[in-house]
N, C-alpha and C positions, 0 to 999 in steps of 0.2 A: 504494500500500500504506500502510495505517496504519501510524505510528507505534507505538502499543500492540500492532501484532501482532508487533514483533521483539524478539527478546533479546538484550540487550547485557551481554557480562562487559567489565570494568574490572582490569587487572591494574598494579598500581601500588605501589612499596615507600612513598611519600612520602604518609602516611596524609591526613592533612590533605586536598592535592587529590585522592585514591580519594572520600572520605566525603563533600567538597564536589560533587567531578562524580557520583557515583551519587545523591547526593539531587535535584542539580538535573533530571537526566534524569528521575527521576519522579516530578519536577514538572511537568515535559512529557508526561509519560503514557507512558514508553518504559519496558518491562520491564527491570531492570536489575542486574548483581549486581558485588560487588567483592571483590577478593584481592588480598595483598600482595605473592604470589612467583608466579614462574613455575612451583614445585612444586603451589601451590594451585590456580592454576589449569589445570595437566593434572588435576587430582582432581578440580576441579568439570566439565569437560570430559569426562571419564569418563562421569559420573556423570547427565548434564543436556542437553539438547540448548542451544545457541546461534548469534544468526548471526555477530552480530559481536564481535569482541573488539578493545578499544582497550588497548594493550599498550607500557608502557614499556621503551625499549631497555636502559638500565641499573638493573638491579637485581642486590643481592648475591646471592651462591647461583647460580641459575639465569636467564641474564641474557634479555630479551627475543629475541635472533634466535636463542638454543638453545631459549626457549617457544613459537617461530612453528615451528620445524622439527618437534616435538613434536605442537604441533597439527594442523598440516597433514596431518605422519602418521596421527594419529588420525581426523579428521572432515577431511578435503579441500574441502569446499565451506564451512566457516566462512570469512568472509572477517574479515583481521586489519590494522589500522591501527596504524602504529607510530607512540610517542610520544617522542620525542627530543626532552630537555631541555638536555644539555650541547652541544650544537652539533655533535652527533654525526651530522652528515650520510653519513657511511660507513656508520654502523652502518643507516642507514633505508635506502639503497641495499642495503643487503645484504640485507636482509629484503625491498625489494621485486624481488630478483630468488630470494628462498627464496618468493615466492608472498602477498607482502603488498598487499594492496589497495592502500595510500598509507602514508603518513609525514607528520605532523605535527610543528610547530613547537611546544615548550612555551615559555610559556604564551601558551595561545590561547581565545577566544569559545569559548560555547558551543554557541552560533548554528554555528559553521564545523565545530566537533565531530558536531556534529546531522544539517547535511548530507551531511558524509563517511559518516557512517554508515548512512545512509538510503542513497547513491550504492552501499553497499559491498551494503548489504541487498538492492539491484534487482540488482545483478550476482546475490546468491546466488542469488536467487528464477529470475531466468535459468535459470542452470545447473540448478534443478533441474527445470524444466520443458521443456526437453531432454532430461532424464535420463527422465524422465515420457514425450513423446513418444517417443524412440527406442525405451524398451519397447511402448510402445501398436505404432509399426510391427511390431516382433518378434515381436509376440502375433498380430497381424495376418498375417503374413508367412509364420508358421505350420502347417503340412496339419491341417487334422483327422482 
């Protein structure tokens, strides 16, 4: 799968690295968008289809594993990658047993960012071509 066919939101309160990693990514050609809070990003979420979301553990307000639970809820097949910077290894465990693809280490490559997302992107693409098949049987399976 290309790169250019996925969407990536960026959810991030630490402006600086949100505007550095979303510029860089579409320098890469990856469809890309960013937000400050986890409020923003269930709005954008609402609002927009994506696959994956790189998603900071700690932010004020609305912290990242009450943003994964939200989204999850919302769109189940987004896959979300948590970004823990304070050496908050509980907190990425938490989030990846609330349904989070992985958890990164800030500050990391962009390069290892890229891949993660791309690995999180085939798992979506998976899922939903299962989802795809299993109706095709049912349609299938069907009397006329």
């Amino acid at each position: 799968m290309e790169l250019k066919d996925m969407r990536v939101l960026v959810v991030d309160d630490e402006k600086d690295f949100l505007e550095m990693t979303v510029k860089r990514m579409k320098k890469k050609n990856i469809e890309c968008d960013g937000v400050t809070s986890g409020y923003d990003a269930i709005e954008k979420i609402k609002k927009e289809n994506f696959d994956v979301v790189l998603l900071d553990v700690k932010m004020p307000g609305m912290d990242g594993v009450e943003t994964l639970k939200e989204i999850k809820r919302l769109k189940p097949l987004v896959e979300a990658i948590m970004l823990t910077g304070h050496a908050s290894v509980e907190s990425g465990i938490e989030g990846m047993k609330l349904g989070a693809f992985d958890y990164l280490m800030k500050p990391m490559e962009l390069d290892k960012i890229i891949e993660k997302i791309q690995d999180a992107y085939n798992k979506k693409a998976l899922h939903e071509e299962k989802i795809v098949q299993a109706q095709i049987r049912k349609d299938l399976a069907r009397p006329f």
